[in-house]
Every structure is written in C-alpha cells, then in structure tokens.
C-alpha positions in Angstrom: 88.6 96.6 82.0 92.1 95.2 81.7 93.2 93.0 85.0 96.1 94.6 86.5 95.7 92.2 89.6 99.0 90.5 89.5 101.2 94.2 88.4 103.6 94.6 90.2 103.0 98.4 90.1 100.8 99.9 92.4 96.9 99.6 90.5 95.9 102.9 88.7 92.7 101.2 87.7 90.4 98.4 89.7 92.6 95.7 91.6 90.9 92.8 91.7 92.8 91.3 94.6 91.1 92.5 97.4 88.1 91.1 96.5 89.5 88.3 95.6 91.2 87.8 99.3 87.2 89.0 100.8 85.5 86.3 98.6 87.9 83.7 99.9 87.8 84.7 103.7 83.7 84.7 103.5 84.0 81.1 102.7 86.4 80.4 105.2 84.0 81.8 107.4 80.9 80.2 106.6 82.9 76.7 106.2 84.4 77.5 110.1 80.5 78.4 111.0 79.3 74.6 109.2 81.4 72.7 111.7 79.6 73.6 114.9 76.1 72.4 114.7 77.8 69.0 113.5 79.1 68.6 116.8 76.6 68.7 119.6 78.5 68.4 122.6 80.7 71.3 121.2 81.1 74.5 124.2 80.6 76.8 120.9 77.9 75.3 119.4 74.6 77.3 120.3 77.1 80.8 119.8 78.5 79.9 116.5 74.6 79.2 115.4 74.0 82.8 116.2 76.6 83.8 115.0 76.4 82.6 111.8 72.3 84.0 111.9 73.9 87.7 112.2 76.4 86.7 109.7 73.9 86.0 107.0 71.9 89.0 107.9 74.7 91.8 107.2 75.0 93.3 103.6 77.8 91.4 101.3 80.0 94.8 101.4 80.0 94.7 105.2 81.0 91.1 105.3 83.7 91.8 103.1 85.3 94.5 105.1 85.0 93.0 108.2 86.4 89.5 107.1 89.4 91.2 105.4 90.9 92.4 108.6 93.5 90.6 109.9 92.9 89.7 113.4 89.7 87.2 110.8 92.9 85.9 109.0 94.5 85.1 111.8 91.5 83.7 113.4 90.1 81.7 110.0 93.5 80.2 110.0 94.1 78.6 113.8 92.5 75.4 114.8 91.0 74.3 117.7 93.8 73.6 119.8 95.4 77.5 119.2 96.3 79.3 122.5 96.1 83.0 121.2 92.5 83.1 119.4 89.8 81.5 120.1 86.6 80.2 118.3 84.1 83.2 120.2 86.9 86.0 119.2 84.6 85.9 116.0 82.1 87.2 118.0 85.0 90.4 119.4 85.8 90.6 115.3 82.0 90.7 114.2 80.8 92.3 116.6 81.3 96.6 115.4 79.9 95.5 112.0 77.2 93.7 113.3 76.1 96.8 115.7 76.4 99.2 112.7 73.8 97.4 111.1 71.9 96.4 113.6 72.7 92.5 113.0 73.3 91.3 116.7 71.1 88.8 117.9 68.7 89.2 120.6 69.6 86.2 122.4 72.6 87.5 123.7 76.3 87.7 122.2 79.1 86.3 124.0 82.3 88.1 123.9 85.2 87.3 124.7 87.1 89.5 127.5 91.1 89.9 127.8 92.0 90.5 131.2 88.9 92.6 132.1 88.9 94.6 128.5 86.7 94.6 125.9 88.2 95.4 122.9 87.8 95.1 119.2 88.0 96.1 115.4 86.0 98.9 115.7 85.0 99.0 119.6 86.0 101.4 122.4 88.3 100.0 124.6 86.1 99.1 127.9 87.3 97.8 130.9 84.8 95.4 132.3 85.4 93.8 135.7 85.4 89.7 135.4 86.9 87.0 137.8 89.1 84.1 136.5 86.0 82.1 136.8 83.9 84.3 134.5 85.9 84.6 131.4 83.1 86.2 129.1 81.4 89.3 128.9 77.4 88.8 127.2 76.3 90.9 124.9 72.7 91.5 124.5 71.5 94.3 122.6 67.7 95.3 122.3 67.2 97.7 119.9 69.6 100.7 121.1 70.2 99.2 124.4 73.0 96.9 125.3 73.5 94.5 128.6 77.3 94.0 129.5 77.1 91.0 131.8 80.3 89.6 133.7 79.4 87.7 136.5 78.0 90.0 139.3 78.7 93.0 137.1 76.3 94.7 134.7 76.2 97.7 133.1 73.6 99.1 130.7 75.2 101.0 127.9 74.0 102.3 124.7 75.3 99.4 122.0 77.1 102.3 119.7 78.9 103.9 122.8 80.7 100.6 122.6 82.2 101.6 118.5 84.7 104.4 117.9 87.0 105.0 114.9 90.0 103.9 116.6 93.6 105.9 116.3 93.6 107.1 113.0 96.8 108.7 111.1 94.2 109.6 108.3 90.8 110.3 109.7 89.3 110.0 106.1 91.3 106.2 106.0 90.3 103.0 106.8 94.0 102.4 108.8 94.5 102.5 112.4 96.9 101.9 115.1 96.5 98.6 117.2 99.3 96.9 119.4 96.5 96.6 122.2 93.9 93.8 121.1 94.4 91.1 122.8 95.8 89.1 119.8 98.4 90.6 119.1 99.2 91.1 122.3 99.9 87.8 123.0 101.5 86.9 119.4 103.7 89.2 120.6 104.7 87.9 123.9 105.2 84.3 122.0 107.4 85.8 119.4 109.4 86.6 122.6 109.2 83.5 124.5 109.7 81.2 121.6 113.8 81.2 120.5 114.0 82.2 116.9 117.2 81.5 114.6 119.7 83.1 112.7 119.9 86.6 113.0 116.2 87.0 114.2 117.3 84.4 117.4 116.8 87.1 120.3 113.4 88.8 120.7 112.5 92.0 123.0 109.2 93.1 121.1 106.8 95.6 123.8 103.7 96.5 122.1 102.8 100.1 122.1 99.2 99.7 123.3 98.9 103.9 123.6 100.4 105.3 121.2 101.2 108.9 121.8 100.7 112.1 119.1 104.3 111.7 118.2 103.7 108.6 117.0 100.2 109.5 115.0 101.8 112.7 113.6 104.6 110.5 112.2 102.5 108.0 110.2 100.4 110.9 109.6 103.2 113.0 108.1 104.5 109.3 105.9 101.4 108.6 104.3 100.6 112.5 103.4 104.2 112.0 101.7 103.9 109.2 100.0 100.2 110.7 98.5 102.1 113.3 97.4 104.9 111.5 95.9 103.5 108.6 94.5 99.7 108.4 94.7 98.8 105.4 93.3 101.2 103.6 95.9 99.1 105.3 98.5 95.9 104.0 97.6 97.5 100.6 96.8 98.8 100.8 100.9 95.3 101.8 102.1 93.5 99.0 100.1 95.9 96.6 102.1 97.1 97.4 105.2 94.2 97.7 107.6 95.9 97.7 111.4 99.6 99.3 111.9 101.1 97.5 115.3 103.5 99.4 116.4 105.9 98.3 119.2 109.1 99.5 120.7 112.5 96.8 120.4 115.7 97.4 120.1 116.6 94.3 117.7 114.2 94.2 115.6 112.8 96.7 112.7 109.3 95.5 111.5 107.5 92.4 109.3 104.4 91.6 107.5 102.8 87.8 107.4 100.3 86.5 105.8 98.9 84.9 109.5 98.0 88.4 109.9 97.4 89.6 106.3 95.9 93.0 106.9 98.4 94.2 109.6 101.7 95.5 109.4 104.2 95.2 112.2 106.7 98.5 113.0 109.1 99.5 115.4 108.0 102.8 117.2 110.2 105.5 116.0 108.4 108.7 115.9 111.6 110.8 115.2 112.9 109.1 112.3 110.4 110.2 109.2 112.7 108.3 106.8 113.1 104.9 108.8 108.9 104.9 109.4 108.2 105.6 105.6 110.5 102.9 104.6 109.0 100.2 107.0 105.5 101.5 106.1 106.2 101.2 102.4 108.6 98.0 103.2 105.9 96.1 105.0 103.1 97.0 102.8 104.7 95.4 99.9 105.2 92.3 101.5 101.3 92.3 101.5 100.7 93.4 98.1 102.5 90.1 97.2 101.1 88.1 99.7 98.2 88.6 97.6 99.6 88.3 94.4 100.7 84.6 95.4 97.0 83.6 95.6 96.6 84.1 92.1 99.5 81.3 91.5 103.1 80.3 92.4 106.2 82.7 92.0 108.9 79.9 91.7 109.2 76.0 91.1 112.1 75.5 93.7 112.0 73.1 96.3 111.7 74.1 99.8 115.2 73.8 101.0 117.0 75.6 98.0 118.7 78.5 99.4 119.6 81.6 97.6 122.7 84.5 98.9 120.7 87.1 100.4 122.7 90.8 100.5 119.7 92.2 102.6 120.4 89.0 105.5 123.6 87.5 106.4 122.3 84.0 105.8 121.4 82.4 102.0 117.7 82.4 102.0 114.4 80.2 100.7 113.5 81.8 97.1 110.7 83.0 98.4 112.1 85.4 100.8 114.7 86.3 98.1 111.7 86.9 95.5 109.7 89.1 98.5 113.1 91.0 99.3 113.3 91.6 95.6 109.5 92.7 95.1 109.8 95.2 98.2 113.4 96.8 97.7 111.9 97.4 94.0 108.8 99.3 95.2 111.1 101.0 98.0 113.7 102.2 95.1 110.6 103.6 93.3 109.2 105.3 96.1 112.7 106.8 97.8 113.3 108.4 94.1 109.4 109.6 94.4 110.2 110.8 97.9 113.7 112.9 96.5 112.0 113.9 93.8 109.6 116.0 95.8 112.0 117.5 97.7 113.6 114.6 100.0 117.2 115.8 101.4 120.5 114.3 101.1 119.5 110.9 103.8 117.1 109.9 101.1 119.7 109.7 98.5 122.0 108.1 100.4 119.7 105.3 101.7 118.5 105.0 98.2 122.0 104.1 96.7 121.9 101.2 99.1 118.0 100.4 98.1 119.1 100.2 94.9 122.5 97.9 94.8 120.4 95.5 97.0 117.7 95.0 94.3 119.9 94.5 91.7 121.5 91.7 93.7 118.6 90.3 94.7 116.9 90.3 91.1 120.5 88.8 89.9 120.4 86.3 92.1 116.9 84.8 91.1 117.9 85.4 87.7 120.4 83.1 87.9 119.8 80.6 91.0 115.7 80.2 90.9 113.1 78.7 88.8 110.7 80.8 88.2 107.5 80.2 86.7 106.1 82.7 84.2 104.1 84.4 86.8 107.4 85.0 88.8 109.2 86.2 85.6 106.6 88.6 84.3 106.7 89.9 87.9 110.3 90.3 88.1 111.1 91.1 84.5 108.4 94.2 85.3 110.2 95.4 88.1 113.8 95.1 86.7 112.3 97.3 83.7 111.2 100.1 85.8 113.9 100.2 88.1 116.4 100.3 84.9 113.9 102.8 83.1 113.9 105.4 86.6 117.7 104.9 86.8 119.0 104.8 83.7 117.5 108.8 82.8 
C-alpha cells in the first residue's frame, strides 16, 4: 500500500509513523537495559536485570504501546544525572503492561514512590505511607496476589486493583487526562522556577491533578466535534496524543515537545469549546511533525537564522516557523471543517486570523528558508489545500 507517512494530511490509509516511533523506542530501551549489568557496583543493576527479564517476556504489541507513551520518551531520553526521572521510573512506566500480562517478576519489583503515591500509566492512584528514608515501594506479585512494601508498611492487594483506565474523554480511546504523575509534576514546577525568554520569560503553570467533569465533558465535547467534522484528523490525534496535561495559568496557552512526544500540554478552560479544540488540534499537530522529522530534515538552515514570525513578536529559528506553518495549516482546515458543520460566527472570525497567519508563515519560508525536498513537498501540500478550500 502506498506510504502516506510523511502527508501532511491526516492518514486515510496505514501510517507508518507510529510504528516507526515504537520500533525506535524498543531499541532505546533495550540499549538503556544493556548498560546496567556492565556496571556492577551500579544501585540499579540487579532491578534493571529484572526488568529487562519481564521486558522480553511481554508480547511485541504490548511493548510497543507501552514504550510509545510519553512519560518512556521522556524517560529513554534523560541521563543519569536528570533530577525529574529516574532509572527505576521504568519500572512505574512498565509496570500496568507488565501486570496485564502477567510479566512481573517474582522476585519483587521496585517502584518508585512520589511523595507517598503510587502512580502510573495505567495504575490507580494509591497513596502508600513511606518515610524520607524509605523512598521505594516493592512490588512483588505472586500469581494474583501483590505485596506493597514501604518500610514498616505492607499491604496485600490484588495486583489488578492497582490498574484502572484512567480519566478518559473517550472511554473507547486510548487518551487520558494526566497533570498528576509525578513527572510532569515536577517538569512543571521547573518550567516555573527556571527564567524563560522572550515572550515565554514569566511562568505560573499549576497542574490540574483532578480534573473535574467540566473539564472531561469539554475534551469530550472537542474530539466528538472534530470526529464529526473531520474524521480522519480524529484518528490521526488518537494515534498520537496519548496523555492530555491539563494545567491552569494565566500566561500561558499550551505546547507539545518532543521530550514528551506522546503528551500534549493545555491550559484548563472548560468554558471555552473553541479555545480547547484549537489547542487540542494545535498541539496535536506539533506531534504529527515531530514524527515526520524522523523520517528526514525539513530545512538546510543553520541554527541561528531567524525568520519574522506573525504568530510571535520575535523573528524565529526555521524550524518553529516551519511547525507554526504545519499547525495553522491543519487548524485552517479543521476551523472550516468545524463551520462547515454548523460552527457559529467565533469560528469564522478566528478562522480569518488562522488563515492570514499561514499565509505569512508559508511566505516567509518561501522566501527566507532552505528547504530540502522533504520540507517543500510538505509545504507545497499544504499551501495547495489551503488555496484549494479557500479559493471555492
């Protein structure tokens, strides 16, 4: 079947990408896994070697989804010396997936606690009592039975009364709502505590750690929309975005990085149907070509050329230009979508400005980057479809 991998439309066909990004993150993983047993005197050692046991025992298809979440990007990309994930978080990551298929070794799994909680891709939130000197929680599972050991603490549970689907917008969709894992908890707190520049210099971000139904019903109510509007877009979102992190600020709006690819950072705005559908559609974009730039470069520019910018105040690197460019594109396409199928006047409006900020953005590379063909073909696609809806 044809390769529509690198489109820049959303797939109607197989995208190739995502399995792509899995095959690349399992071998990340098992090179991360290698390094311990070379290192005796290494605190991780024995736990990585189990780890990398129940690793090799799960099904390829269950590997796949649980190294394409984010909070594995994130942790496949730190090194040794990184404050906000550490090498037995793997362990927190693995450890729903592993439980589901019965892959947790008998020997006992050592989890990592955050402040008392046990939490995880896939777990139930569980507060388990620790002291500062006790920093773990074991794991040991026997058939259905699980030990939860912190210090002088232990409670028997069943191991699958520690999953649960998390908070779902879409119960029959693999996307849920997350500002409480420890992770990005504290990426978080750093984006506040570390000065940024330009027009992103002051930072007040508060993670939503419970969302309320308000919330839910709004990204419920986005992503029914945009199936209705534009399904393939939809589907495209759901292949990508894995975790929505909501959090409340009143500076900034939302972002996607590739740190974190998987995960979509958005300002909590439950009453605002049109601002949450942009930033949901806005971020996931910023994925989608995340993605697409492992399948080769966009532009041959060095790093400090700087482009004018109409969505930022300040000229740019190419590359954000060429991501603004890629996600006003699909937000043009998706606000005419969205008007289309009944969207009142506040779409239109919004959509004039979506529109005159492409257009700039697209002229700009045009004439101030240098694109390789991959960037041209991508862009040349996208100034063809916006002209083509447009122009009628």
């Amino acid at each position: 079947m044809h390769d529509i991998s690198i489109t820049p439309v959303p797939a109607t066909g197989i995208d190739r990408l995502p399995g792509i990004l899995a095959e690349r993150a399992k071998g990340a993983l098992l090179r991360k896994l290698e390094t311990y047993p070379a290192h005796p005197a290494d605190p991780y050692r024995d736990q990585m070697a189990l780890t990398r046991e129940s690793v090799e025992r799960l099904p390829d298809g269950d590997l796949a989804h649980a190294v394409s979440h984010p909070l594995f990007k994130k942790w496949s990309v730190s090194d040794s010396n990184a404050t906000d994930i550490q090498p037995l978080d793997l362990n927190r990551i693995l450890l729903a997936t592993l439980i589901e298929r019965e892959a947790v070794p008998d020997r006992g799994m050592m989890v990592p606690l955050a402040e008392g909680d046990l939490r995880g891709p896939g777990l139930r939130p569980r507060r388990v009592a620790a002291t500062p000197d006790e920093p773990f929680t074991f794991i040991r599972i026997n058939g259905d039975e699980a030990l939860l050991d912190a210090g002088p603490n232990h409670h028997g549970v069943i191991s699958r009364e520690l999953l649960h689907h998390g908070l779902r917008p879409l119960p029959d969709a693999d996307l849920v709502l997350d500002a409480g894992d420890p992770v990005f908890r504290r990426f978080l707190a750093r984006m506040n505590a570390v000065p940024g520049v330009g027009t992103d210099a002051h930072r007040d971000l508060k993670p939503v750690i419970q969302p309320n139904s308000a919330l839910i019903d709004a990204y419920r109510t986005v992503l029914t929309q945009l199936t209705e509007c534009w399904p393939e877009a939809a589907a495209e979102l759901l292949r990508y975005v894995r975790v929505i992190v909501p959090f409340d600020s009143e500076l900034l709006l939302g972002w996607a990085t590739p740190l974190f690819q998987g995960a979509v950072f958005v300002r909590s705005a439950p009453d605002d149907l049109l601002f949450t559908f942009e930033r949901l559609v806005h971020e996931a974009a910023h994925l989608r070509l995340f993605a697409i730039q492992h399948t080769g470069k966009l532009h041959n520019d060095p790093p400090d050329t700087r482009l004018v910018s109409v969505a930022r105040p300040d000229p740019r690197p190419v590359i954000g230009v060429y991501h603004a460019s890629f996600v006003y594109a699909r937000l043009c396409e998706a606000f005419a979508k969205a008007i289309d199928h009944g969207a009142d006047e506040r779409w239109s409006a919004r959509l004039d400005t979506l529109l005159l900020r492409f257009r700039s953005l697209s002229r700009a590379l045009h004439e101030g980057a240098t694109l390789t063909p991959l960037g041209e073909s991508i862009l040349a696609e996208l100034d063809a479809r916006i002209n083509a809806i447009f122009t009628r």
